[in-house]
Backbone bond lengths (Angstrom), bond angles and torsions (degrees), N, CA, C in turn:
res aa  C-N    CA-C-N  psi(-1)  N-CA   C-N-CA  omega(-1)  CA-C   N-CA-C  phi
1 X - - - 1.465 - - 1.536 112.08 -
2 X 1.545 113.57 -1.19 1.582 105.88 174.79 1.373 133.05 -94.12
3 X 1.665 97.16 21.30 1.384 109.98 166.85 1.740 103.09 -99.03
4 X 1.243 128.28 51.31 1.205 147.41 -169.30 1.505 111.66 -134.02
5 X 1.797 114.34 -48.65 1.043 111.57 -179.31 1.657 112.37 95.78
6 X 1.389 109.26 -142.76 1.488 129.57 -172.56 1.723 90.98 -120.00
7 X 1.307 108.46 113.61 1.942 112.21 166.79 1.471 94.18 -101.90
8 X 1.305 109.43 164.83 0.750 131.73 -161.60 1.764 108.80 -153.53
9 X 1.336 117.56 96.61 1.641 109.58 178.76 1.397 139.92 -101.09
10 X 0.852 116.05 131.93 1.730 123.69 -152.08 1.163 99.56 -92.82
11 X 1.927 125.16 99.43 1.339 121.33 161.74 1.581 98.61 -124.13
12 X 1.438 85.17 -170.84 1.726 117.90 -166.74 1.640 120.76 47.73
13 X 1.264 116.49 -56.57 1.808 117.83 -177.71 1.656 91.71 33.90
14 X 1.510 79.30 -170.77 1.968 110.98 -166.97 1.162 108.73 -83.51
15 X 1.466 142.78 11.48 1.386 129.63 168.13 1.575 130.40 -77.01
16 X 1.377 100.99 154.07 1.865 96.41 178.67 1.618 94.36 -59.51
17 X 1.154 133.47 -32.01 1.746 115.33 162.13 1.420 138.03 -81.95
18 X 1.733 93.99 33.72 1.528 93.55 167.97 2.032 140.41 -68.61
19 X 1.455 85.78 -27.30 1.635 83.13 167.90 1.617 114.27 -63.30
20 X 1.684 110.39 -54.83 1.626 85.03 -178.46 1.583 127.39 -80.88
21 X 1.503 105.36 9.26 1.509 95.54 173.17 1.861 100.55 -91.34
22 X 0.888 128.01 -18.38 1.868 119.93 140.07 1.584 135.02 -52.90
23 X 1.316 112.36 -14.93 1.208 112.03 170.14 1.319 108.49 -96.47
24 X 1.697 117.66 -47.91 1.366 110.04 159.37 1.225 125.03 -46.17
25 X 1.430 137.97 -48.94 1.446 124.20 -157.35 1.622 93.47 -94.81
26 X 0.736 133.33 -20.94 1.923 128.73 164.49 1.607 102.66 -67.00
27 X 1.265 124.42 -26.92 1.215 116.52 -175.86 1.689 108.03 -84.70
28 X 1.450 119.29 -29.38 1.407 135.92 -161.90 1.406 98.27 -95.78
29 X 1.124 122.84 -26.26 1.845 130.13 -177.82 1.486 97.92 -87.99
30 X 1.145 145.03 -67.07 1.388 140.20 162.37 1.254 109.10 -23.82
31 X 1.476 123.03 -56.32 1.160 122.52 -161.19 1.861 104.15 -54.97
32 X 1.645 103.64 -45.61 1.480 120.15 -152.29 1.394 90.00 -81.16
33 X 1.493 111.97 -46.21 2.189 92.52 179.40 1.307 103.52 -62.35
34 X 1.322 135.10 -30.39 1.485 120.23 -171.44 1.664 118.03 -65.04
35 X 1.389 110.69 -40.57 1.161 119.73 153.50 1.293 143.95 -10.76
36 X 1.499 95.81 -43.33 1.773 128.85 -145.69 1.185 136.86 41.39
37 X 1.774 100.72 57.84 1.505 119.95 155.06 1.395 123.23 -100.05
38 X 0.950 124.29 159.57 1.483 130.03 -163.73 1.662 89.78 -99.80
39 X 1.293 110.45 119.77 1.182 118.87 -177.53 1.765 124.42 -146.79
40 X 1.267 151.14 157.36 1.199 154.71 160.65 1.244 110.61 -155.95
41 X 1.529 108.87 144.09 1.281 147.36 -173.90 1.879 114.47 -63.49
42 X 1.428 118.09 114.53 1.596 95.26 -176.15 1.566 96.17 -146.17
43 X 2.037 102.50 129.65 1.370 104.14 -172.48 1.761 100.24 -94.30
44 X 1.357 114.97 155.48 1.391 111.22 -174.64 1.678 110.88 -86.57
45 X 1.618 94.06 -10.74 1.372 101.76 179.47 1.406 121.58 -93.53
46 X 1.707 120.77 3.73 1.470 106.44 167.79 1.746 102.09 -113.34
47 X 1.466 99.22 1.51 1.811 86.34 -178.94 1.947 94.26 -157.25
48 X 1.451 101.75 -176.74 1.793 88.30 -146.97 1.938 91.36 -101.94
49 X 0.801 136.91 163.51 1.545 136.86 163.09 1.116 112.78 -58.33
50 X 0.891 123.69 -25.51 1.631 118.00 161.96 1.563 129.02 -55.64
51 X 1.441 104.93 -32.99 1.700 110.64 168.26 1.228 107.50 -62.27
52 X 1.665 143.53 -17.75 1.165 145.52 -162.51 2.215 111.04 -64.41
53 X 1.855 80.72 -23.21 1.629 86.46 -163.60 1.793 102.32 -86.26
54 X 1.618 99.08 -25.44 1.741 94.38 170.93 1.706 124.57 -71.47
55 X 1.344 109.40 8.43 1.590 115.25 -154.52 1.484 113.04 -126.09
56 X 1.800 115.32 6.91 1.039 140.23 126.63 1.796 84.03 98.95
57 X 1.092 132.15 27.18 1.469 136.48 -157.44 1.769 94.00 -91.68
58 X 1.958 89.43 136.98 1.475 106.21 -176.35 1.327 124.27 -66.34
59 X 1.800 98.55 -38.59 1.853 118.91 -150.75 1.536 83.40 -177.09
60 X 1.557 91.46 160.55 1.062 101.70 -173.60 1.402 111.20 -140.01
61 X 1.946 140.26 114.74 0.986 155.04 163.23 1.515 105.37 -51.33
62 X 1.823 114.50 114.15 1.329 113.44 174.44 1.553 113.45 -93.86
63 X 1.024 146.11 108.27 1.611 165.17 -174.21 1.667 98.59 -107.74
64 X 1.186 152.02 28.54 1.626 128.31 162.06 1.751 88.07 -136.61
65 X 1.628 67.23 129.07 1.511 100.06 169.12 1.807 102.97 -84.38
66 X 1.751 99.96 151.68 1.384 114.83 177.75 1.480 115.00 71.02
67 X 1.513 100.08 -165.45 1.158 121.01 -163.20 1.776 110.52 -58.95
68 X 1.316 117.41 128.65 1.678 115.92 -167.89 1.519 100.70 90.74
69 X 1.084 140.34 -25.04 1.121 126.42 -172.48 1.811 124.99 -134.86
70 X 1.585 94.84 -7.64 1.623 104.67 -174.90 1.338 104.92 -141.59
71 X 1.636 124.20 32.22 1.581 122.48 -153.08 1.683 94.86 -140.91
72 X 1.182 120.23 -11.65 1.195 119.89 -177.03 1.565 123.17 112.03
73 X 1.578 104.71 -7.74 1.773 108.09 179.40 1.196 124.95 -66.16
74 X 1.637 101.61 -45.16 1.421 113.80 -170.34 1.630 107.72 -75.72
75 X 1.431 94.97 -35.14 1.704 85.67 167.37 1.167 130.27 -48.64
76 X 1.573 104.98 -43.98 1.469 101.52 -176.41 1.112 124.38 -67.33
77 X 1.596 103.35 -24.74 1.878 105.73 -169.05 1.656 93.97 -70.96
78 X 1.297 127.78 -50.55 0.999 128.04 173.91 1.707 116.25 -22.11
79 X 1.527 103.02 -69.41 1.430 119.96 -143.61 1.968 84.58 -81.49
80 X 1.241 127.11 -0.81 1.824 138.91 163.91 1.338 89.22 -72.95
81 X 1.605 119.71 -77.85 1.681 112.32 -166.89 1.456 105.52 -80.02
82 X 0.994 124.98 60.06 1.637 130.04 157.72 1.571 107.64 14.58
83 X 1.264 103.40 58.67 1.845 124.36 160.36 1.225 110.29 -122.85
84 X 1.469 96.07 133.71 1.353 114.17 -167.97 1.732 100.33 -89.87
85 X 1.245 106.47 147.17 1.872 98.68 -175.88 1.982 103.07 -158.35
86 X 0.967 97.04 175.32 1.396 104.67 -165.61 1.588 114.88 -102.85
87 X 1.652 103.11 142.53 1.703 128.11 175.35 1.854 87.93 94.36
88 X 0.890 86.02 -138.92 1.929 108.14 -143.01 1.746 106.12 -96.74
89 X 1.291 104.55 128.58 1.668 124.72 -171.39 1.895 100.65 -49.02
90 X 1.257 83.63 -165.41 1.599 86.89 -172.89 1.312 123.63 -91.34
91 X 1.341 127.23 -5.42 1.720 154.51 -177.32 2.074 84.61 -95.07
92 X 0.620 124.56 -63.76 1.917 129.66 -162.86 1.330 85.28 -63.55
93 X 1.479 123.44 -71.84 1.775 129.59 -158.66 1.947 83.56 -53.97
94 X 1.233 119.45 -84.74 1.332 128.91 -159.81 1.473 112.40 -34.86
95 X 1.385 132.92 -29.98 1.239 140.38 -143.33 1.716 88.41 -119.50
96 X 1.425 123.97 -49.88 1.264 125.72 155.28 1.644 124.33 -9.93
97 X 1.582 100.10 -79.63 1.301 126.54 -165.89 1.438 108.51 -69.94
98 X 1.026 116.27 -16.15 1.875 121.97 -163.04 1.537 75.12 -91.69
99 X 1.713 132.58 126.00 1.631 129.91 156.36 1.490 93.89 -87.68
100 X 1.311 141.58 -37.09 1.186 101.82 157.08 1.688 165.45 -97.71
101 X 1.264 114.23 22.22 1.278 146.43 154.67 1.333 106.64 -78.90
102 X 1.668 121.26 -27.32 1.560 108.75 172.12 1.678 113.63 -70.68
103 X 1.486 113.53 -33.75 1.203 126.61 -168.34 1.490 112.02 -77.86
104 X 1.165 123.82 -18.97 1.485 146.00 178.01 1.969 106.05 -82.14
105 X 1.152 107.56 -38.83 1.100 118.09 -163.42 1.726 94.97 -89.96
106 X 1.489 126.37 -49.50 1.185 115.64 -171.92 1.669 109.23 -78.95
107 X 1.334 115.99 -33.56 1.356 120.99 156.27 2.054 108.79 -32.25
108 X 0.990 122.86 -80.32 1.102 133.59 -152.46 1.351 87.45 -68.42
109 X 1.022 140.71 -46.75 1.600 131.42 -167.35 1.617 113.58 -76.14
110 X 1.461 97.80 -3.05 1.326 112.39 -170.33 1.690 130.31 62.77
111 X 1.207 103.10 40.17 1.521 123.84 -164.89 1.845 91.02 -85.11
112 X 1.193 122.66 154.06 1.489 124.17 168.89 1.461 117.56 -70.92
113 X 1.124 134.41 99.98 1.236 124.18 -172.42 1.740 98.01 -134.82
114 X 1.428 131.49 158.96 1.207 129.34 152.59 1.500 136.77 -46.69
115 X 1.746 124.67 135.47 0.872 124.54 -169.94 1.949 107.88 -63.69
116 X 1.107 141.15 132.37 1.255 153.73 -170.84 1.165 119.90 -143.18
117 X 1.631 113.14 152.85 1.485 123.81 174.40 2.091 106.09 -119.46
118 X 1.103 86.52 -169.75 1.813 105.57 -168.93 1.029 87.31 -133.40
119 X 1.314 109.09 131.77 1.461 130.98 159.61 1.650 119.30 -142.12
120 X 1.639 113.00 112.50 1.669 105.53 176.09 1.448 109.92 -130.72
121 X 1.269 118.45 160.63 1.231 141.58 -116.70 1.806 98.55 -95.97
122 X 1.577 94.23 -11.89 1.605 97.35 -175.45 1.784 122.61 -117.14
123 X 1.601 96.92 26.53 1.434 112.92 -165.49 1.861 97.90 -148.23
124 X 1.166 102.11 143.17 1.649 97.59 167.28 0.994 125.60 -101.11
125 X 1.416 113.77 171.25 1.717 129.65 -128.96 1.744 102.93 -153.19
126 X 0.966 116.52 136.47 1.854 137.19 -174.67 1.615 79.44 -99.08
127 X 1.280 125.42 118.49 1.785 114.55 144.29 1.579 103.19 -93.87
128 X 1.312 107.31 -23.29 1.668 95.09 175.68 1.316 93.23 -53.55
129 X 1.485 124.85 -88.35 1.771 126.76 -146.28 1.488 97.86 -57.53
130 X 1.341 129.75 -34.53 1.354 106.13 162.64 1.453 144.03 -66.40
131 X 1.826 119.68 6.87 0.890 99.46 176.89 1.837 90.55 -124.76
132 X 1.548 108.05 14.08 1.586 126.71 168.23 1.248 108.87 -67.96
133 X 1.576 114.06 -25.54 1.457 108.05 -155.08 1.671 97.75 -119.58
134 X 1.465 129.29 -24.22 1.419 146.04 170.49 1.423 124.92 -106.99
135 X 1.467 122.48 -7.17 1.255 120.61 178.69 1.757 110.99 61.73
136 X 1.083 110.86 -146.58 2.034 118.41 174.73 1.345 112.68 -56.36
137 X 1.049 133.94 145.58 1.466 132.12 -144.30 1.895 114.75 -161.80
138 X 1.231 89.78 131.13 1.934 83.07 -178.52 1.602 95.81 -103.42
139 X 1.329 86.16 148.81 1.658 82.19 172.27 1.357 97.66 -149.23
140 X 2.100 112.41 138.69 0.731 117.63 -118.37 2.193 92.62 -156.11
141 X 0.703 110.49 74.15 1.977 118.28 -177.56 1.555 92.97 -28.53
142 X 1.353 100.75 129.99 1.795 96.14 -178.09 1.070 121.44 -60.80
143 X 1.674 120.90 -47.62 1.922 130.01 171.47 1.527 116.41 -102.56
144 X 1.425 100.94 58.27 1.331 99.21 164.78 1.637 97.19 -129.34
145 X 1.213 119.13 173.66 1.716 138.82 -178.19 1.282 134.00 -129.13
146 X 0.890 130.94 160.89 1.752 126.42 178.67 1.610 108.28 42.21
147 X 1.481 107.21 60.93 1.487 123.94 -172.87 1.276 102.54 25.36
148 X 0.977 125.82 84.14 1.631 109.26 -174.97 2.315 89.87 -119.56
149 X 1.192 124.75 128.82 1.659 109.68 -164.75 1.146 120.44 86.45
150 X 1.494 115.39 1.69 1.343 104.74 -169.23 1.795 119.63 -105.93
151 X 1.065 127.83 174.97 1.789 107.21 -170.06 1.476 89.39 177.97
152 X 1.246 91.49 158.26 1.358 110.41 172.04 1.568 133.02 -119.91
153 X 1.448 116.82 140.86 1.274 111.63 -162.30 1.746 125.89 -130.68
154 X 1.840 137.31 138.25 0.925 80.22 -163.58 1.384 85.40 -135.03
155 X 0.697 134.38 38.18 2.032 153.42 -159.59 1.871 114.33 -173.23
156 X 1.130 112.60 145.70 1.286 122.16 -157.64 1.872 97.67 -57.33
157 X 1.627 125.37 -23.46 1.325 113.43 -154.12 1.538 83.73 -88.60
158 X 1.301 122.49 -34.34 1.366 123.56 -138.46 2.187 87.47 -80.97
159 X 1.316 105.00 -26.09 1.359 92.88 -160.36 1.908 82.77 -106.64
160 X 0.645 134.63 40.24 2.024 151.41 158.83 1.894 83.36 -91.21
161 X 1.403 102.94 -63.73 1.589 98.13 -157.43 1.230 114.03 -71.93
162 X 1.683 124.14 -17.51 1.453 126.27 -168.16 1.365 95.52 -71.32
163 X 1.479 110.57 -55.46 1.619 114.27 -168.45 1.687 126.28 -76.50
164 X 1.279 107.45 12.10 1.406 134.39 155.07 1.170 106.79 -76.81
165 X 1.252 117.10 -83.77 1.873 122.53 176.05 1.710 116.84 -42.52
166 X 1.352 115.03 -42.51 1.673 129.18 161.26 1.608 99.26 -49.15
167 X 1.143 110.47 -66.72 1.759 113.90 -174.18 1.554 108.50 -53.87
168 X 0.982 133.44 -11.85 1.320 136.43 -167.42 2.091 98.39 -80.45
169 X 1.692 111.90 -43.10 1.213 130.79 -172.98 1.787 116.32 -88.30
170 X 1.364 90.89 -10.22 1.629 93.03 -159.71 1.640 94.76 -171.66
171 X 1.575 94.86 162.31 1.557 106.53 -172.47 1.739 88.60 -113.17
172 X 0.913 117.78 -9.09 1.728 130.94 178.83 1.574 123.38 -111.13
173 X 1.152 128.64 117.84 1.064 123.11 -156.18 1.725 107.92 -130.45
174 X 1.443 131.23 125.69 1.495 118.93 -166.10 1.857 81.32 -110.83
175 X 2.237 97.76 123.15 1.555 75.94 170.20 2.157 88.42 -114.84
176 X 1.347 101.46 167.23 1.688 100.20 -137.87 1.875 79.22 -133.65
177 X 0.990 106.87 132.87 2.003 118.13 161.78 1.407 109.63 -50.18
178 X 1.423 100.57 105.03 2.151 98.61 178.94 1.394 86.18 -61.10
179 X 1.484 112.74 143.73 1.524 126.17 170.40 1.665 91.68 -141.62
180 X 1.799 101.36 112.99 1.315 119.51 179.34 1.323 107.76 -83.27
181 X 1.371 119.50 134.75 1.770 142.14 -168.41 1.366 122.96 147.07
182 X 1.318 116.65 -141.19 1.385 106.35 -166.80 1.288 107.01 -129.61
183 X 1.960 115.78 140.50 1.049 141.82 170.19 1.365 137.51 -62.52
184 X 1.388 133.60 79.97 1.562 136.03 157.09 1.271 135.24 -60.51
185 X 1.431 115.29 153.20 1.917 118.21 167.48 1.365 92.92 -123.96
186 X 1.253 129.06 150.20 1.225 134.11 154.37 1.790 122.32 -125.05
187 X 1.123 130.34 108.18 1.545 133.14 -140.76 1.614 85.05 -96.97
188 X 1.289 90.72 151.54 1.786 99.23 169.59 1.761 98.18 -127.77
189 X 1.551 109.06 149.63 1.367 92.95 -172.39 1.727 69.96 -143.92
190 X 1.333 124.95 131.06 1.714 131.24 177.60 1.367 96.90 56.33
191 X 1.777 102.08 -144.53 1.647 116.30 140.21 1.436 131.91 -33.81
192 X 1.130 117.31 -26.90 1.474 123.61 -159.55 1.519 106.46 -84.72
193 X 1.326 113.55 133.22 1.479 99.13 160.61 1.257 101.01 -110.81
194 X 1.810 123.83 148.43 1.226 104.54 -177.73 1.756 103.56 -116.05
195 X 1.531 117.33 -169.69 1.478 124.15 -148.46 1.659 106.59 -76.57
196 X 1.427 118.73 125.50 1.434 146.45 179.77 2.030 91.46 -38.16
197 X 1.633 82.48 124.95 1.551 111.61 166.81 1.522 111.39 -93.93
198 X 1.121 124.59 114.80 1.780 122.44 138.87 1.460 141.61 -82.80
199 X 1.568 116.17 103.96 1.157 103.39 -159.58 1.542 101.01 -103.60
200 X 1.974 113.14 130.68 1.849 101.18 -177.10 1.347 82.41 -126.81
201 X 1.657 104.03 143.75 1.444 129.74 164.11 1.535 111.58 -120.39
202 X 1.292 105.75 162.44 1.546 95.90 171.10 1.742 112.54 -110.23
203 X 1.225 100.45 21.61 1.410 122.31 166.65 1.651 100.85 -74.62
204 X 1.436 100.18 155.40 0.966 101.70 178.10 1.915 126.69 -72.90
205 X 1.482 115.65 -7.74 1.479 133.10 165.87 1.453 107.56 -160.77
206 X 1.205 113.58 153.08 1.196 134.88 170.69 1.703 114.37 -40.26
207 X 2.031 131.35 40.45 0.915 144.53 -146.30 1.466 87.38 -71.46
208 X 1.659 100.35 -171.07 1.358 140.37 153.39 1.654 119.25 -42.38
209 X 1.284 95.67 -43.23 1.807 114.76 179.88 1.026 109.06 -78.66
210 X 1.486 124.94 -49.95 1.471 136.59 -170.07 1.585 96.05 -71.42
211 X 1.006 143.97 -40.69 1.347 158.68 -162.44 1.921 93.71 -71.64
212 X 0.915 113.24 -110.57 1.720 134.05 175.52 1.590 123.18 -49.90
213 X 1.484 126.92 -39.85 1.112 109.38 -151.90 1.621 82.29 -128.63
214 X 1.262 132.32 -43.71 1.738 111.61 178.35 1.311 139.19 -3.51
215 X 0.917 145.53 157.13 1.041 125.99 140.39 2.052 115.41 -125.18
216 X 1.456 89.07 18.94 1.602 105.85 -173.88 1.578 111.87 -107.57
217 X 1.023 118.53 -22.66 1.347 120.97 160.74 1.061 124.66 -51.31
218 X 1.606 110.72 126.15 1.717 112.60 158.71 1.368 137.09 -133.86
219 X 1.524 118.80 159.41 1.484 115.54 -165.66 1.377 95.47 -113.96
220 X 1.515 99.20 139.80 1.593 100.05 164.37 1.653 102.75 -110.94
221 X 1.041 108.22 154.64 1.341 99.51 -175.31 1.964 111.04 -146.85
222 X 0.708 157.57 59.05 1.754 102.17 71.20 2.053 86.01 -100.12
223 X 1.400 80.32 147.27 1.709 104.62 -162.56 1.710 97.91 -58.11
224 X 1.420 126.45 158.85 1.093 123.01 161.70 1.236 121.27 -72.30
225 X 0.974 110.48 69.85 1.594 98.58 163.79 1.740 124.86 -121.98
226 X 1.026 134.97 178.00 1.420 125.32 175.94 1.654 133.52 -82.30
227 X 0.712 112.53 104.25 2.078 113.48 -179.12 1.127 106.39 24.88
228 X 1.337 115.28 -80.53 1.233 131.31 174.68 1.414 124.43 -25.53
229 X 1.724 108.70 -77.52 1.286 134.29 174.61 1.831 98.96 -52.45
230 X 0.907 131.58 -19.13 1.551 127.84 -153.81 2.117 77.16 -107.93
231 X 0.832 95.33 -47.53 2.180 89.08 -165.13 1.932 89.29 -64.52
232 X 1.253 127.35 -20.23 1.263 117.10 -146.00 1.846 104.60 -95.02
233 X 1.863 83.21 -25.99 1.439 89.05 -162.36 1.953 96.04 -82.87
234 X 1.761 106.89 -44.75 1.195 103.09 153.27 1.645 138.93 -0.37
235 X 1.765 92.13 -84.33 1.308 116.62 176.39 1.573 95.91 -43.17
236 X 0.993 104.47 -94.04 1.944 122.95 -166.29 1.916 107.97 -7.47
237 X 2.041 95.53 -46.76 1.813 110.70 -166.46 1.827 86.77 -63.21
238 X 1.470 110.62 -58.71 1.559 108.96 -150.57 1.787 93.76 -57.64
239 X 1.309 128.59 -60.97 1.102 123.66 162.81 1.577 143.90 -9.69
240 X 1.536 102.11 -47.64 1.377 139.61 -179.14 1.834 100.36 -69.36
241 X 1.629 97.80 -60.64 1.703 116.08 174.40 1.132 109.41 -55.74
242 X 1.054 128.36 -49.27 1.838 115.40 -164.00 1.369 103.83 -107.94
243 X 1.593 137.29 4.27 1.033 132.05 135.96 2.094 131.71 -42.83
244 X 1.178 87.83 -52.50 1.310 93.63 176.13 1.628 125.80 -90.22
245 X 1.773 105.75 -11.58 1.618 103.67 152.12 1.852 77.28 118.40
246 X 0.608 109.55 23.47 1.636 100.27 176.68 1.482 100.76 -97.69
247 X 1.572 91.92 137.57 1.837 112.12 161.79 1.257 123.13 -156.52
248 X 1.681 103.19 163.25 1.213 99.12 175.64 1.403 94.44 125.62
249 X 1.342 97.58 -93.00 1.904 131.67 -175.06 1.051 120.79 -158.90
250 X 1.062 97.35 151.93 1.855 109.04 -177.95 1.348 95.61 167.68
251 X 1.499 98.30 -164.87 1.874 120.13 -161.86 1.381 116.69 -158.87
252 X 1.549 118.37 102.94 1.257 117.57 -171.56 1.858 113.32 -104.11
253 X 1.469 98.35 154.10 1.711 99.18 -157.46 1.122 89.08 -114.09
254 X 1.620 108.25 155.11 1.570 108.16 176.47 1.982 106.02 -174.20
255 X 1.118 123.01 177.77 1.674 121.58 -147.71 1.325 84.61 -157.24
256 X 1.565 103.62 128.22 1.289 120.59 130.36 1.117 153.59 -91.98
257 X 1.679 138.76 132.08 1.408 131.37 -140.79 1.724 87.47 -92.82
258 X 1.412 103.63 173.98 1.284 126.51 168.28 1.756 116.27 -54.93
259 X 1.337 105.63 -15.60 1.732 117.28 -151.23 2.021 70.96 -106.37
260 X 1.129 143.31 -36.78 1.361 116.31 -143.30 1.496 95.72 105.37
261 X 0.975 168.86 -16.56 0.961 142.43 -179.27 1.389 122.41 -100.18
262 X 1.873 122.11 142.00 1.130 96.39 -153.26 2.192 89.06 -118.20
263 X 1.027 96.12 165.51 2.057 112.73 -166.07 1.659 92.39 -112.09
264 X 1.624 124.48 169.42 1.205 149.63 170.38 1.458 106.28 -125.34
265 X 1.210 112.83 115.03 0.934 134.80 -170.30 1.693 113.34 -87.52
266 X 1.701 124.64 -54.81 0.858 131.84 -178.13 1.439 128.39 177.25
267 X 1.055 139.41 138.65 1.981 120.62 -175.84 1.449 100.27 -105.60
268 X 1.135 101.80 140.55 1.888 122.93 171.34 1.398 101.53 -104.78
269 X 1.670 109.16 145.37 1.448 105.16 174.46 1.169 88.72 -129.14
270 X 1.056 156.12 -40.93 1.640 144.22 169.31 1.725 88.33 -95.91
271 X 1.453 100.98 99.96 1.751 115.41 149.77 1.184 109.07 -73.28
272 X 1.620 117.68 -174.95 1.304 123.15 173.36 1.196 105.55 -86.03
273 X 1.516 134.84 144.15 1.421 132.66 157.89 1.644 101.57 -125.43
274 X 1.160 105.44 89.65 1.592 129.14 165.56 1.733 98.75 -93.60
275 X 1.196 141.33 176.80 1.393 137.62 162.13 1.498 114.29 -67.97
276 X 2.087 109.94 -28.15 1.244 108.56 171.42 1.111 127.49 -95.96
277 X 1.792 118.98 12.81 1.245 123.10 174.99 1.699 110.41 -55.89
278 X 1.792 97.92 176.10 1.219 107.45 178.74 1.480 115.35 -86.02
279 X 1.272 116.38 -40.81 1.673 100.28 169.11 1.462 114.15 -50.08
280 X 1.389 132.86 -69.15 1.394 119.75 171.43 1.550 133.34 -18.45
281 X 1.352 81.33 -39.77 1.780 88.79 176.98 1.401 128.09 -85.06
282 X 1.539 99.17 -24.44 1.643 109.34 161.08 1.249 108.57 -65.99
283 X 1.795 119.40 -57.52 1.362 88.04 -178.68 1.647 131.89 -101.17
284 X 1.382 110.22 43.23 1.060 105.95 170.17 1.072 100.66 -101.78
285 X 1.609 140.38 -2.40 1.480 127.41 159.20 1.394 106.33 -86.82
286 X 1.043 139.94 29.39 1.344 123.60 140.45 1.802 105.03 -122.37
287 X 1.291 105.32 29.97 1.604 99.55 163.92 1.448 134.22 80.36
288 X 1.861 95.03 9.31 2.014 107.40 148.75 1.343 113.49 -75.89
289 X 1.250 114.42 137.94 1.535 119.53 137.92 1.439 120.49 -40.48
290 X 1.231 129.54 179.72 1.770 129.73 143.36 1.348 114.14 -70.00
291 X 1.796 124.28 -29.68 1.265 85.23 162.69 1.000 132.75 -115.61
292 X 1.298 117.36 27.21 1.519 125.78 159.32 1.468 103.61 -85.88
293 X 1.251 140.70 -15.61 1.465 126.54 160.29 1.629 111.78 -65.10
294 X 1.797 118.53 -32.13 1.286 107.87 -164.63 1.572 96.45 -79.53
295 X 1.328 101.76 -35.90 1.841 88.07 -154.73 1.892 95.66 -75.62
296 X 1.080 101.01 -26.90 2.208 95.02 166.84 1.667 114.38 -31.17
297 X 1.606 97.22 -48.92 1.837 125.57 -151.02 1.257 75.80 -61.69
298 X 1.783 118.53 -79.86 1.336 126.92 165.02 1.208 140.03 27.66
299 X 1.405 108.41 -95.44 1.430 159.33 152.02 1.872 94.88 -10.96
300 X 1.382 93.16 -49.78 1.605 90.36 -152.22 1.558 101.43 -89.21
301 X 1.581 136.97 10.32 1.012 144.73 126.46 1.657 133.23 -39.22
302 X 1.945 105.63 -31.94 1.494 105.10 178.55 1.577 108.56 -58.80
């Protein structure tokens, strides 16, 4: 493992997802000393990236979710101090995090995605004709994560108030066609895509709550679906991923309608890696540990 060097893992920073990017990168740093790599934990929010170059560090493990840490910044500061670090450059992270530039992008490529509008915070907005023209509606702050702003709406007053609470996260707001059915992740790890997640809550979406604090949520894993339907939905995620410049790893979300048909929801390039995250669980059905998933992530830094 000492062709690894000094890692160095990037949790917590300044995002509204700083607690779980601390559970992740405590979970991903354990993983890497257990390993037997020489490793320590570093938040960007108690000291500056610039100390990174006095601390003799090889590569660098990215662990923070959101904005500062999954948007393309940290990459760059990175890719300034010529450290090599893990998942997707600064065009993939940046293009990632924007939900609406993702929706523009899978639109135009003609990828299946839900019919949607734009709404920002410094221009006015019809919620009547928007919910005349989309019916029930998610709405959704473009650079925020782990639904965090997000709500649902299904009458012109109710979606006035979503995009208030959205405006609170963002001056940009993606509001998206609720399409009732069932919820997937599909993880990409290199080349590999690994086996289709179903996530059911009895929440009303796959929230913030349903995410972290449930205890009613469940994953099936590899999802029920059929060969077919399972290579298709596949295809669509890897598609989705290397459309927008993402590599490495990450985790793309996506819905199936009542009709069979399945939508793209969004690509993550820093997922959660808690032990109960969903990448873990993808690939522990094809037979990684957690830390044979981290030191893979790793790996792809040499």
């Amino acid at each position: 493992m000492s062709q690894f060097g000094k890692v160095a893992v990037l949790l917590g920073g300044h995002s509204a997802e700083r607690e779980v990017s601390l559970k992740s990168g405590n979970a991903v740093l354990n993983a890497i000393q257990n390993a037997g790599i020489d490793a320590f934990g570093f938040d960007p929010k108690e000291q500056s990236l610039s100390a990174l170059e006095d601390l003799d560090v090889s590569r660098v493990f990215i662990a923070l979710h959101g904005r500062g840490g999954e948007d393309g910044t940290v990459q760059g500061a990175l890719e300034y101090l010529n450290l090599p670090y893990t998942g997707s450059g600064v065009l993939g992270s940046a293009l990632a995090m924007d939900k609406v530039r993702c929706k523009h992008l899978f639109k135009s490529a003609g990828l299946s995605t839900a019919p949607y509008e734009v709404v920002s915070a410094s221009e006015p907005f019809d919620s009547e004709a928007i919910i005349a023209k989309l019916g029930k509606v998610m709405v959704k702050p473009s650079h925020e994560g782990s639904s965090i702003g997000m709500s649902q709406a299904s009458n012109a007053q109710e979606l006035d108030v979503a995009l208030q609470e959205a405006f609170k996260y963002d001056s940009q707001v993606l509001v998206e066609q609720w399409i009732t059915g069932r919820e997937f992740t599909v993880s990409v790890l290199g080349d590999q895509v690994l086996p289709v997640i179903e996530m059911t809550t009895p929440r009303g979406f796959y929230d913030y709550q349903a995410k972290y604090q449930s205890t009613t949520t469940q994953y099936h894993c590899p999802a029920a679906l059929s060969e077919a339907e399972t290579v298709d939905l596949q295809k669509l995620a890897k598609q989705a991923f290397d459309l927008v410049g993402a590599n490495g790893w990450g985790r793309v979300d996506a819905m199936r309608d009542e009709a069979g048909n399945f939508y793209l929801l969004e690509v993550n390039t820093v997922p959660g890696m808690t032990e109960k995250s969903l990448v873990p669980m993808a690939a522990k059905a094809v037979g990684l540990t957690f830390e044979q998933l981290v030191v893979r992530i790793l790996e792809q830094t040499l």
